[in-house]
C-alpha positions in Angstrom: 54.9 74.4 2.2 51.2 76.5 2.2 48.6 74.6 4.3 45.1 76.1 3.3 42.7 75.1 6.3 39.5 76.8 4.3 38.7 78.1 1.1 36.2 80.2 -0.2 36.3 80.0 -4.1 33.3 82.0 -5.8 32.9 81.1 -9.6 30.3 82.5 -12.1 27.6 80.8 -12.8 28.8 79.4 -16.1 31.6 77.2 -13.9 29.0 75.8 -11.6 29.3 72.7 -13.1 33.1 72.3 -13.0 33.9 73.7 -9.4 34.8 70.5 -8.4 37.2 69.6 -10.5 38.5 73.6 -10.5 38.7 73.4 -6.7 40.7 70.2 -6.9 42.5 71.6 -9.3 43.6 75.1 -7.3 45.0 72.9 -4.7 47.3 71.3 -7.1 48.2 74.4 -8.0 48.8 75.9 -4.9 51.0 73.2 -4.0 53.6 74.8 -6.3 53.5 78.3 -4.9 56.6 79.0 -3.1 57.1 80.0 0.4 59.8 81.5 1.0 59.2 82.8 4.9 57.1 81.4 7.9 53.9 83.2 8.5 50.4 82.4 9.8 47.7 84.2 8.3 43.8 84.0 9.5 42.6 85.5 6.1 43.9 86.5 2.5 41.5 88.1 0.3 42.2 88.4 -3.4 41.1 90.3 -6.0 38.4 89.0 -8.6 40.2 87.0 -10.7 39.6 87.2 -14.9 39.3 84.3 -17.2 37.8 83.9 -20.1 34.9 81.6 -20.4 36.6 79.7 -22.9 39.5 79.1 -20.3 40.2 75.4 -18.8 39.9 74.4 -15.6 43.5 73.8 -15.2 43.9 77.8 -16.1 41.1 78.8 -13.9 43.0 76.9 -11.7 46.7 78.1 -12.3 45.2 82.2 -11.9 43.7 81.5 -8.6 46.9 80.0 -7.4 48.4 83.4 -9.1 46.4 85.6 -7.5 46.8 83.9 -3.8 50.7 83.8 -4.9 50.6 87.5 -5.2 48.4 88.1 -2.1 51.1 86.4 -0.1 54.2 88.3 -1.5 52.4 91.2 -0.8 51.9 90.6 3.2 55.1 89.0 4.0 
């Protein structure tokens, strides 16, 4: 199970209006990333993340739960 205490989600200003529902929405998503050890981590930075402007907020979503799926693999 991943337990986010904080996060810091920066969107372009063409998303302002939907970072609500995207933020709810990466939680959802990050819900379904495995964990597949234990670990406690005080900070996981990710790359910029690429969408297209045309993209919904359940993809924004789903590649920011990607990317913080990836940054995990890479420091366990």
């Amino acid at each position: 199970m991943l337990t986010v205490d904080r996060m810091r989600l920066q969107l372009p200003p063409a998303f302002r209006d939907r970072a609500g529902e995207i933020a709810r929405l990466v939680a959802e998503e990050l819900a379904t990333v495995p964990m597949t050890a234990d670990l406690r981590i005080d900070r996981l930075a990710v790359p910029p993340v690429e969408v297209t402007h045309q993209a919904t907020d359940r993809e924004v979503a789903r590649a920011v739960a990607v990317a913080v799926g990836e940054g995990l693999k890479a420091v366990t």
